[in-house]
N, C-alpha and C positions, 0 to 999 in steps of 0.2 A: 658231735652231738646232733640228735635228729633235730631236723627243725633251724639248723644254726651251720649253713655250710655255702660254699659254693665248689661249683661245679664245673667242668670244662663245655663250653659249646663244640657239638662237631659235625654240626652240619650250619649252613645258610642257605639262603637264597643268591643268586649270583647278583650283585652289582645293578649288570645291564638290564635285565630281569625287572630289580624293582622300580629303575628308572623307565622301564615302556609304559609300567601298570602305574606313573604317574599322569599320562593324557588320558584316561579314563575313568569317569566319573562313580565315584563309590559305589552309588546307587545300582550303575550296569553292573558293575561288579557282581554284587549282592543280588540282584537277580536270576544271575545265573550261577549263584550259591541257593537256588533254590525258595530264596529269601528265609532259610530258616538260622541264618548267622549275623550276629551281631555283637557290638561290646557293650550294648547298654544304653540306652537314652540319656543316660544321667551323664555321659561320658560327651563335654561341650568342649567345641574350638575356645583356647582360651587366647590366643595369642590373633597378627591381625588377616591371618586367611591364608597363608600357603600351605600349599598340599604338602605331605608327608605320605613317605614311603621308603620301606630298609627292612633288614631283617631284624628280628627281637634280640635282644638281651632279656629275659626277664628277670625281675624281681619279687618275693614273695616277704612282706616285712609284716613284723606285728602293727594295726593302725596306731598312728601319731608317730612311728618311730624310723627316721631315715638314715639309721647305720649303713644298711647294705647299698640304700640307694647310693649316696659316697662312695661308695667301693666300686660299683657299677659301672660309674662314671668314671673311674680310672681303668678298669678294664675295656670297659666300650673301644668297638674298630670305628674309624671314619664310616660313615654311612650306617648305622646300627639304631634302632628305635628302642630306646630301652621303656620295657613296659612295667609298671608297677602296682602289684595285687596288695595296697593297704587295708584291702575290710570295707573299702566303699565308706569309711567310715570321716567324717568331715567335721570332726573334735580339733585337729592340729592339722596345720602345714604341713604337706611331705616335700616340696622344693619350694624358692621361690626366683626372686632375681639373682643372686648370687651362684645359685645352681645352674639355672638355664644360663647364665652369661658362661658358665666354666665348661656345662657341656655344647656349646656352640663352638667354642675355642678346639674341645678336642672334636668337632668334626661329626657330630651324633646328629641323624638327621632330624630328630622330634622324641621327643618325652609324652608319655601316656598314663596318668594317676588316677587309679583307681580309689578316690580319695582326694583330697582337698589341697591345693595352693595357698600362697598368698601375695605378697607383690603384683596384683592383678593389673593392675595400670600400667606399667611396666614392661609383662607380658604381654596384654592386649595391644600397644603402642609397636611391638616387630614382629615378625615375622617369622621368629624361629617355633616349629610348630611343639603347640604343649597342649595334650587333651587332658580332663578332669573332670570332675565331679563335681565339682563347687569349691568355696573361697574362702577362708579366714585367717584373720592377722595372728592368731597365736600358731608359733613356732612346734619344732619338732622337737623328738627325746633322741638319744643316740645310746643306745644300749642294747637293741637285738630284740628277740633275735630277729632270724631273715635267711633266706637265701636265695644265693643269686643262680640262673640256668637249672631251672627246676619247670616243671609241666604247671603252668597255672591258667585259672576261666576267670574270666571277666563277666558276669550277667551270663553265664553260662556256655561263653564263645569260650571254646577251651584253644590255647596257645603253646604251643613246645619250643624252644628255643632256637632259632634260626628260622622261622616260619617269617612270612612275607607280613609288617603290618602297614595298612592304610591307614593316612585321615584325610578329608575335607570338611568340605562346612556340615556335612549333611552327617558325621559321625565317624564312629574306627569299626576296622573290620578286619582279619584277621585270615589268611590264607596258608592251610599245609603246606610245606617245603616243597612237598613231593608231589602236590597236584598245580602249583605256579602256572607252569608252564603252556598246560593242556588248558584251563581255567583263563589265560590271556587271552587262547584265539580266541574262548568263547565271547569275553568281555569285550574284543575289540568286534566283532561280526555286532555286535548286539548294540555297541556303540554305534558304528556304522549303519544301521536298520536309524535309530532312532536321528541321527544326523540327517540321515534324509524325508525321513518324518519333520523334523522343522522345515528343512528346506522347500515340502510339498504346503505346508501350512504358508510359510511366506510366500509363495506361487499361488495361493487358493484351488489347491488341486489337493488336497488331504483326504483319502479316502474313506470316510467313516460307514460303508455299507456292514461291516462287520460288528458291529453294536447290534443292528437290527435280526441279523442272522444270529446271533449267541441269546437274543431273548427270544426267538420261534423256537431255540434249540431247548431252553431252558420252559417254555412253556407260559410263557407273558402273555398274558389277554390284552388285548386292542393295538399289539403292531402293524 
């Protein structure tokens, strides 16, 4: 049935891969994406601040309804971010304690709901990483459809299944399988520029003459 299926994943990201792109901060990342990729601002750290990073699972469910997300969760590999496309919509719970306690157990490195939790105290209190959209106490419906390893966007970051997903405090963000790789050295050179930008700032040797040169360049009266 269209709309009502799941699918085989057949690609990932490698392992060691999404364990480098956890010492770098989303933000670099996302920079050298151009800054035109994101999951959405509504998409909060809900749990109490560790980074995530793994390749997707996705899910695509009608909102309020967490059939496939279950299902998900038993197919998921150790190390897998399962992502889930409910509608954005914050009517019903799509996990809450119970879910996040069971996908800890099998080893899934963070959960991403597009769409709403609840158990938020609970969540906010460890450290297994869970993004969302916002929070309320009434539960889910379990009747479909959904499918799971399917192409789905979040706030118009579009995701394919095995694609690299990030979170920190600052949001999720989402990398092709296929460009990982190339997209690391850039993140980590750009990390390493702005590391030594602190460290020139705690030194008071921070260079700011390039402020002044980009408004002569731009045409600023009175520099």
């Amino acid at each position: 049935m269209n709309g009502f299926q799941i699918h085989t994943r057949t690609r990932a990201v490698a392992p060691d891969l999404a364990e480098r792109f956890r010492r770098i901060p989303v933000a670099n990342i996302s920079d050298c994406m151009s800054r035109m990729t994101a999951g959405g601002p509504r998409l909060r750290p809900m749990h109490g601040g560790a980074v995530m990073a793994g390749p997707a699972l996705t899910v695509r469910t009608r909102p309020g309804d967490n059939l496939l997300v279950h299902k998900a969760l038993d197919l998921a590999q150790p190390g897998d971010v399962i992502v889930v496309d409910a509608g954005g919509d914050l009517t019903n719970a799509i996990i809450g304690e119970i879910m996040t306690s069971y996908a800890r157990s099998r080893g899934v490195a963070g959960i991403v709901i597009n769409g709403a939790i609840r158990d938020c105290g609970a969540i906010r209190q460890g450290d297994f990483p869970v993004y969302a959209a916002g929070v309320t106490h009434r539960g889910p419906y379990k009747d479909g459809p959904g499918e799971i390893n399917g192409i789905i966007a979040l706030d118009g970051m579009t995701i394919a299944p095995g694609d690299l997903i990030l979170g920190d405090d600052d949001g999720v963000l989402a990398i092709p399988c296929d460009q990982a790789e190339a997209l690391y050295q850039a993140a980590q050179a750009k990390h390493e520029v702005e590391e030594r930008m602190l460290a020139d700032i705690a030194a008071g040797t921070l260079d700011t003459s390039w402020i002044d040169a980009r408004l002569r360049q731009l045409g600023c009266a009175g520099v």
